[in-house]
C-alpha positions as CSV (number, residue, x, y, z in Angstrom):
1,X,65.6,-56.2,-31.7
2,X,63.3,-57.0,-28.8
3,X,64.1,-60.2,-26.7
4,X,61.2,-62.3,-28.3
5,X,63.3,-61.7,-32.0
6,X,66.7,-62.1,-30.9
7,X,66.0,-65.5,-29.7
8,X,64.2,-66.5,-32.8
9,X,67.3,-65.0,-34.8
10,X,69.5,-67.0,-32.2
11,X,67.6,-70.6,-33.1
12,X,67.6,-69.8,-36.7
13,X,71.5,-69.2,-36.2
14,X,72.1,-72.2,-34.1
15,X,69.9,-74.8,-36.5
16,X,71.7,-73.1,-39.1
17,X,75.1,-73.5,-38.2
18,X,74.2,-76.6,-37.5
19,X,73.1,-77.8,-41.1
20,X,75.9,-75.8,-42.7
21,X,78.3,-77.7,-40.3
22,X,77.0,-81.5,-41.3
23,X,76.0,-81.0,-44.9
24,X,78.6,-78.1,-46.0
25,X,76.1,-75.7,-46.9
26,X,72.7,-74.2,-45.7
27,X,73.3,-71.5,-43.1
28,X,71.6,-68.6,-45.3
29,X,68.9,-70.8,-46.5
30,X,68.3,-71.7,-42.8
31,X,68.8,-68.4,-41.3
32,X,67.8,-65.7,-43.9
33,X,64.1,-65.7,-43.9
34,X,63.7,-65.9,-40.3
35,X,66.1,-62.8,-40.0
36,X,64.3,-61.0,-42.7
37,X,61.0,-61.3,-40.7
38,X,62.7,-59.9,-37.5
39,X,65.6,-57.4,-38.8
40,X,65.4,-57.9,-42.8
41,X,68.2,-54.5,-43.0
42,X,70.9,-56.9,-41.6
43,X,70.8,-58.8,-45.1
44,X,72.8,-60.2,-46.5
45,X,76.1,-58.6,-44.7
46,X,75.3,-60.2,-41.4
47,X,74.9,-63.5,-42.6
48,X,78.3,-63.1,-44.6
49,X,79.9,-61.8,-40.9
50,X,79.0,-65.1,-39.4
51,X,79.7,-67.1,-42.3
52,X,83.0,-65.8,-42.4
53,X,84.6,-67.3,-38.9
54,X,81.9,-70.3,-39.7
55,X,83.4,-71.5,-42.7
56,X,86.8,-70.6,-41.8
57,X,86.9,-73.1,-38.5
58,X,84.9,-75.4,-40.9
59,X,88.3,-75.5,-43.5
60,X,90.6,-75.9,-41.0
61,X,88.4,-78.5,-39.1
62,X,88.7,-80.9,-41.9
63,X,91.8,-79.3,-43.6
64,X,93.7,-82.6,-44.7
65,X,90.6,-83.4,-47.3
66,X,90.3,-80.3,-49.0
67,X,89.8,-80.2,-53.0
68,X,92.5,-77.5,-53.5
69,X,92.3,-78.2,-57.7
70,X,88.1,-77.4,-57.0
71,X,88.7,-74.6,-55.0
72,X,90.4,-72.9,-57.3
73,X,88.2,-73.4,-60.1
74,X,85.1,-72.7,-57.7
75,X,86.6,-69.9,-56.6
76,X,87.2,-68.1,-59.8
77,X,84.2,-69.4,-61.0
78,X,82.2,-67.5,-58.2
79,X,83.9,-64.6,-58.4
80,X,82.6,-64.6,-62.4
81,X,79.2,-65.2,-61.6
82,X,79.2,-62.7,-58.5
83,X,79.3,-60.3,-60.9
84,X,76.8,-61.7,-63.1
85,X,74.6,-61.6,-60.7
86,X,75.0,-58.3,-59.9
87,X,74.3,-57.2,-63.0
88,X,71.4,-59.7,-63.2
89,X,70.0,-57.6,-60.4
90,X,70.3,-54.6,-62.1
91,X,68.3,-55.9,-65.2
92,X,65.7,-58.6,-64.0
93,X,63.2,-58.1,-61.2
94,X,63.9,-60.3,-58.3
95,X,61.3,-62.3,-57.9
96,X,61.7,-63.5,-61.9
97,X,65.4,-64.4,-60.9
98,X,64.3,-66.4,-57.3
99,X,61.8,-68.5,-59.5
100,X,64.8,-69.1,-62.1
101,X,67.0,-69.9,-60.1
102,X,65.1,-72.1,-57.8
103,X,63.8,-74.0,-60.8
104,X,67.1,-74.3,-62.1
105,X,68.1,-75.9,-58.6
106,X,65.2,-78.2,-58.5
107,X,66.1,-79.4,-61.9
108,X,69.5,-79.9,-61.2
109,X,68.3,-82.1,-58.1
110,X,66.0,-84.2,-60.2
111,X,68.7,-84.6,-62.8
112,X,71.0,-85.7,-60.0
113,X,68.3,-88.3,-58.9
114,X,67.2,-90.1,-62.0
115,X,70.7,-89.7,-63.9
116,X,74.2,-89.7,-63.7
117,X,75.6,-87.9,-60.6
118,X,78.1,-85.1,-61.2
119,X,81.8,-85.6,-60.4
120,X,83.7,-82.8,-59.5
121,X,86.3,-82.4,-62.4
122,X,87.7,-79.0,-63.5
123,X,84.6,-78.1,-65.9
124,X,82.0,-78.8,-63.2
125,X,83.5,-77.0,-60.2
126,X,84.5,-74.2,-62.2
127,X,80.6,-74.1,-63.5
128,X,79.2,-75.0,-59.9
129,X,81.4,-72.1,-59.2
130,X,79.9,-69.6,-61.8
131,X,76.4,-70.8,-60.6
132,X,77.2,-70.3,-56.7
133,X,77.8,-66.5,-56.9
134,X,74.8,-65.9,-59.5
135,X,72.3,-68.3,-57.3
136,X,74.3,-66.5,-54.3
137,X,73.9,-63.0,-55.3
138,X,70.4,-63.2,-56.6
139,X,68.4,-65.4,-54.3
140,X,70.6,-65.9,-51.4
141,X,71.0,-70.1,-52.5
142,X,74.7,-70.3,-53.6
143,X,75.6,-73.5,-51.8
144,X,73.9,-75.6,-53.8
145,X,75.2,-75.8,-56.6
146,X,78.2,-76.4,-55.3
147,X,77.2,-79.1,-52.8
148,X,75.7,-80.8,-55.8
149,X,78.9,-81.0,-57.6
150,X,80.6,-82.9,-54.6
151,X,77.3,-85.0,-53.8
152,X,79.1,-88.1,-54.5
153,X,82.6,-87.0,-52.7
154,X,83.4,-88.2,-49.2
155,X,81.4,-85.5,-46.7
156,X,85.0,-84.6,-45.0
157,X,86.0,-83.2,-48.9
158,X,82.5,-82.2,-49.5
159,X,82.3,-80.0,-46.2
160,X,86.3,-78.4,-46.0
161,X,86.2,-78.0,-50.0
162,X,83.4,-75.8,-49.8
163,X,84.5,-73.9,-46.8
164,X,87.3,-72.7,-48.4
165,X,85.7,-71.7,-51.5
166,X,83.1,-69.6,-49.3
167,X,85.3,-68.0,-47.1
168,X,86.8,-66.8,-50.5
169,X,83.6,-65.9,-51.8
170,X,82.4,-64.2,-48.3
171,X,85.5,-62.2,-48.5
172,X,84.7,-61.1,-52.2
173,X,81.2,-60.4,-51.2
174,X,81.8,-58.1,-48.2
175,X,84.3,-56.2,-50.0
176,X,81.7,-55.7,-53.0
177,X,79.1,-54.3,-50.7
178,X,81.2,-52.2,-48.4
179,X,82.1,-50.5,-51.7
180,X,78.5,-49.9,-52.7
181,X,78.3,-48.7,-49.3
182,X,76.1,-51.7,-47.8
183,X,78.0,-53.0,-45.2
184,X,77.5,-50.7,-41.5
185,X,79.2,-51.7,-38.1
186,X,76.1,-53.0,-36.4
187,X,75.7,-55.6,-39.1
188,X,79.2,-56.6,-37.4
189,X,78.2,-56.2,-34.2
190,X,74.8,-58.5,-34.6
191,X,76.5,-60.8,-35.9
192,X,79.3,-60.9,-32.9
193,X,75.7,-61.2,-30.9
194,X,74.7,-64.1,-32.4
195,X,78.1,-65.7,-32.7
196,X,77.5,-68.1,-29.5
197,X,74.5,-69.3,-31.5
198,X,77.0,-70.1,-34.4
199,X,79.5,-71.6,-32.0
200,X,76.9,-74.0,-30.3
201,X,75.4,-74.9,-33.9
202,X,78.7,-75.7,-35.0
203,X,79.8,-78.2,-32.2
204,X,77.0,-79.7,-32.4
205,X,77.1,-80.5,-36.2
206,X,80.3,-82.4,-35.7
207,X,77.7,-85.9,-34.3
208,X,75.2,-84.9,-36.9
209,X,78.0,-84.9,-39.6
210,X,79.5,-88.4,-38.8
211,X,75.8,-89.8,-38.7
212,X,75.5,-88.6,-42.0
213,X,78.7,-89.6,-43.5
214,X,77.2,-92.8,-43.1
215,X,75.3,-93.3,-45.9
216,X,72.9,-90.2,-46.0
217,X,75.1,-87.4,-47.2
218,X,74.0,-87.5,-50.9
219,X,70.5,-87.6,-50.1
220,X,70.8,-84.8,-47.4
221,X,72.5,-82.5,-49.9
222,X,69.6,-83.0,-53.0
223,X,67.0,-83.1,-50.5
224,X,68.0,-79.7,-48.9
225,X,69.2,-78.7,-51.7
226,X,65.6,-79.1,-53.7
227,X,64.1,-77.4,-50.5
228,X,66.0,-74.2,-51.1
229,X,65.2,-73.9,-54.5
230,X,61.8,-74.5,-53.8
231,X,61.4,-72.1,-51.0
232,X,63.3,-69.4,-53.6
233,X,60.9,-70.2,-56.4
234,X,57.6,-69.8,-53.6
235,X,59.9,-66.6,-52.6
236,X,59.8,-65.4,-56.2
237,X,56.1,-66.1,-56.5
238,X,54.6,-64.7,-53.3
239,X,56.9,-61.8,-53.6
């Protein structure tokens, strides 16, 4: 990359580490289009290279309010619906699946706002779960669904819950495209390049975090959560 892209990769890195670090999700949604303008052949495995140290610091971070019963229901409901969406994929043009599944999300937002929130009991998780690796695998927006499970949970469980159930499901992923042959050393060594950006991003999500925990969490998570299925439907659209 020239100097002018690695510092836009950098910001998009930095902001977001930053969101992912506060809300408990949003790094790809932040950081994927602008790296797909600049070096789109380092996705999705150098996203899932910074996500895995991210998310990892993230669970121990706030380690003492983890869900363990939700992660593992999340986590073998994502491993299900990783492979779903693979074969998805294989079967259904992309851009049908980015506007399904960003409807799907923006439907699930509106349901949150005008009904009765979700609580995260075994059925939901293992669901949100399922969801996460389809939405994950086919249009790059596999937080949400689990963020919207936990939008009524404290934002320490919200945040280390789901951090554990990605670094699973990072792990899972990398191992599935290094096997189809996907996954090359210089995604690994852009992504140790644009670790610092991670690094600061993540430090400072720690003020932005307690700000939120506030009383703005649950409207952070459905508003950004709406955004990203709106940006994959207009992804499915213009594509």
């Amino acid at each position: 990359m020239t100097a002018w892209e690695l510092g836009v990769a950098l910001a998009a890195v930095t902001l977001g580490s930053l969101v992912q670090g506060a809300l408990g999700f949003g790094l790809s949604l932040v950081v994927a289009p602008m790296l797909s303008l600049v070096q789109p052949d380092a996705l999705p495995a150098t996203i899932l290279f910074l996500a895995l140290p991210m998310t990892a610091v993230m669970a121990l971070r706030e380690r003492g309010a983890v869900d363990g019963r939700g992660v593992a229901f999340a986590s073998a409901g994502r491993v299900v619906g990783t492979a779903g969406g693979v074969a998805l994929v294989s079967v259904v043009a992309d851009d049908g699946l980015s506007v399904l599944v960003g409807a799907v999300i923006v439907a699930a937002v509106a349901l949150s706002v005008f009904g009765p929130a979700l609580e995260p009991g075994a059925r939901t998780t293992l669901l949100a779960g399922a969801a996460s690796g389809v939405m994950g695998t086919v249009a790059a927006v596999g937080g949400a669904p689990l963020a919207l499970a936990y939008q009524t949970r404290p934002g320490p469980e919200v945040r280390s819950t789901l951090a554990v159930v990605f670094v699973v499901g990072t792990l899972v992923s990398l191992g599935a495209l290094a096997i189809v042959g996907h996954v090359r050393a210089w995604h690994a060594l852009l992504a140790l390049e644009l670790t610092p950006a991670m690094a600061l991003g993540l430090a400072l999500s720690g003020r932005a975090a307690s700000l939120l925990d506030r009383a703005w969490l649950r409207p952070a998570i459905l508003t950004f959560a709406a955004l990203g299925g709106a940006a994959a439907v207009a992804e499915g659209l213009l594509g």
